[in-house]
KEMI-763452 format. One record per residue (C-alpha): residue in three letters; x, y, z. Coordinates in Angstrom, 3 decimals, decimal comma. Each point is the difference from the previous one (the first is absolute). Last residue first. Layout:
# residues N
<atom type="ALA" px="X" py="Y" pz="Z"/>
...
END
This chain:
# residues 91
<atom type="UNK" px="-2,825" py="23,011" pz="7,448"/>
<atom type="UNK" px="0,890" py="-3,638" pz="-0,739"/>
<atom type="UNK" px="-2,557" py="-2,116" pz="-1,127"/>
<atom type="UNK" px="0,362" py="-3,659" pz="-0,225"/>
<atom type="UNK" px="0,191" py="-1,270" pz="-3,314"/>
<atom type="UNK" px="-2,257" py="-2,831" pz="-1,030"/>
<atom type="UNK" px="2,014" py="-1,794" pz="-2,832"/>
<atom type="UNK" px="-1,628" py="-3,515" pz="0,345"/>
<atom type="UNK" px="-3,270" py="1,336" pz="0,476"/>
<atom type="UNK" px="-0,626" py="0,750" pz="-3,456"/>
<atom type="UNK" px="1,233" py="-3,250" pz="-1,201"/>
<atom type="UNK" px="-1,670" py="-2,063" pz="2,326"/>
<atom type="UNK" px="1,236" py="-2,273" pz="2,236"/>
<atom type="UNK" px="-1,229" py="-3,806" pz="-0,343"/>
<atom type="UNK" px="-0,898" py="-1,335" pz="3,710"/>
<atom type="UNK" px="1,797" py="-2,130" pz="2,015"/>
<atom type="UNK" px="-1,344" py="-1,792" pz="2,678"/>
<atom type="UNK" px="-3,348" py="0,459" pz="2,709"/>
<atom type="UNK" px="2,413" py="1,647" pz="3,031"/>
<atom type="UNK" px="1,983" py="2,312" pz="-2,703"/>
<atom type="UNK" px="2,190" py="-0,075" pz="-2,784"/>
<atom type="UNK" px="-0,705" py="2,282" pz="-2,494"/>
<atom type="UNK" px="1,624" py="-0,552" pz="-3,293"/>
<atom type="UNK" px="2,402" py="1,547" pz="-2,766"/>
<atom type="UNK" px="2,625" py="-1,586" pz="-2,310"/>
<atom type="UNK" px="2,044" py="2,130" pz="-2,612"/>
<atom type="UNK" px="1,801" py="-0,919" pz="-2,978"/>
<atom type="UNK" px="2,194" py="3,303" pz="-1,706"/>
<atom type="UNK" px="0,551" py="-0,848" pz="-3,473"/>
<atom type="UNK" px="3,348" py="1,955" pz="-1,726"/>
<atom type="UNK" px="1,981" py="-3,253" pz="0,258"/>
<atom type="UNK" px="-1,189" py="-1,824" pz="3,171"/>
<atom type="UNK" px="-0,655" py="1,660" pz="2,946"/>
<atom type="UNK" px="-1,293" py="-1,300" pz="3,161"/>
<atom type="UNK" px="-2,769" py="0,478" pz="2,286"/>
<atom type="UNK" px="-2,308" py="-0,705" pz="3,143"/>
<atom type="UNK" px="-2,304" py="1,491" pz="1,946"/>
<atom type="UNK" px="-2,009" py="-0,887" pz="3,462"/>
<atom type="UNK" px="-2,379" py="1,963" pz="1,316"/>
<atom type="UNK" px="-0,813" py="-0,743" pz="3,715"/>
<atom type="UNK" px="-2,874" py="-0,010" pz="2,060"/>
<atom type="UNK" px="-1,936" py="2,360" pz="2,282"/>
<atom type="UNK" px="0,469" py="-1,695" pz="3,451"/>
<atom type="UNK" px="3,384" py="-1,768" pz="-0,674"/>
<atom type="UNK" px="1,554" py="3,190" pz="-1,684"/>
<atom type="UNK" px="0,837" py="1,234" pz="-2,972"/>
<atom type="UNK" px="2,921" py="-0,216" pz="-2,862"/>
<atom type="UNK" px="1,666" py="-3,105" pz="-1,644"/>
<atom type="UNK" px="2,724" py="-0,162" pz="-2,621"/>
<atom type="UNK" px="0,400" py="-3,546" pz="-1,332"/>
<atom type="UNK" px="2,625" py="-3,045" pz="0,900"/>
<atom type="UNK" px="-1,272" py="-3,711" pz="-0,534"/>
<atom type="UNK" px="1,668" py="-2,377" pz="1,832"/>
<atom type="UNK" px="-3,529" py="-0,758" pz="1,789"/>
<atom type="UNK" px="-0,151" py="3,347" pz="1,573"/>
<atom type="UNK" px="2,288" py="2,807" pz="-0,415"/>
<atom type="UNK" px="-0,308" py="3,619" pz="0,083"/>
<atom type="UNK" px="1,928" py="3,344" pz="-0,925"/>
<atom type="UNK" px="-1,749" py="2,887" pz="1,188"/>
<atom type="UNK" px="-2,385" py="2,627" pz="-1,649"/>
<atom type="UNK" px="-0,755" py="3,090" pz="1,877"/>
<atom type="UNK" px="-1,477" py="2,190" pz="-3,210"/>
<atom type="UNK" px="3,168" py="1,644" pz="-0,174"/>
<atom type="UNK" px="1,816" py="-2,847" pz="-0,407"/>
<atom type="UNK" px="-1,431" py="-1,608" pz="-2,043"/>
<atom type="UNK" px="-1,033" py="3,118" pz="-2,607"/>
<atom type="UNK" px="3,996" py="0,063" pz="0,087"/>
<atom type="UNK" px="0,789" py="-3,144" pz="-0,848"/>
<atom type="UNK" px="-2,447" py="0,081" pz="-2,766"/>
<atom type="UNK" px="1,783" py="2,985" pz="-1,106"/>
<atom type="UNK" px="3,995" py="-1,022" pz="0,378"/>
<atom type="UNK" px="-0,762" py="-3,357" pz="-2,096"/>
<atom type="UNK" px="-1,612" py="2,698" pz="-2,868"/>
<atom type="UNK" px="3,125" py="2,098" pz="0,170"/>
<atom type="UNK" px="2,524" py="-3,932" pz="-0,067"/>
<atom type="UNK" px="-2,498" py="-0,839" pz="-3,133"/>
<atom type="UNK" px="1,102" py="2,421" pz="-1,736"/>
<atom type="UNK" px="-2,854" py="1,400" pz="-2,009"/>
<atom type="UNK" px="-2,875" py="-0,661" pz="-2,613"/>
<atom type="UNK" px="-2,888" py="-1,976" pz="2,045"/>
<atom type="UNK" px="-2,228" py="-3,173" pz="-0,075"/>
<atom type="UNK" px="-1,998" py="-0,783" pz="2,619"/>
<atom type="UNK" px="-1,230" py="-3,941" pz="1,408"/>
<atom type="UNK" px="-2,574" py="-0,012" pz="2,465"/>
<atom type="UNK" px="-0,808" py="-2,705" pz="2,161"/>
<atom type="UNK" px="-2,811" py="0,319" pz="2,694"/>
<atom type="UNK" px="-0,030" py="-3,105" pz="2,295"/>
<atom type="UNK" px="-2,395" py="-2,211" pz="1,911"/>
<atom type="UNK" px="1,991" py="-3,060" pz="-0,222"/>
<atom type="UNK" px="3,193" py="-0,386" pz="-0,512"/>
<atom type="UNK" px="0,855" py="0,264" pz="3,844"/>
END
């Protein structure tokens, strides 16, 4: 599933426990669910019909490592940054 991926790799200046609790946050809120396929486990949210993003991370030090793709019926597709934190609106 290497293929076909965004990888982004942020740097930030907090505890990395607060910036833990905010990507698993925008998860969940955005519908993302634990997945596995192949051994490898990611965070996957969609449908069969539309497609799925799937996202990644870890932490390492004060460098946040992300992975983002599509994943639909032609493969996986490299995620864009912008549309990697699309928030849903909430009115």
């Amino acid at each position: 599933m290497k293929k076909g991926k965004s990888n982004y790799n942020l740097t930030f200046n907090s505890d990395s426990t607060l910036v833990n609790n905010i990507v698993q946050s925008y998860l969940k809120e955005s519908g993302f669910n634990m997945y596995e396929k192949k051994g490898e486990k990611y965070y996957r949210a969609g449908d069969a019909m539309l497609g799925y993003k799937g996202f990644n991370y870890s932490i390492n030090g004060n460098n946040l490592i992300i992975e983002a793709w599509l994943d639909g019926a032609l493969g996986d597709f490299p995620l864009a940054v912008f549309g990697l934190f699309i928030c849903n609106s909430r009115t």
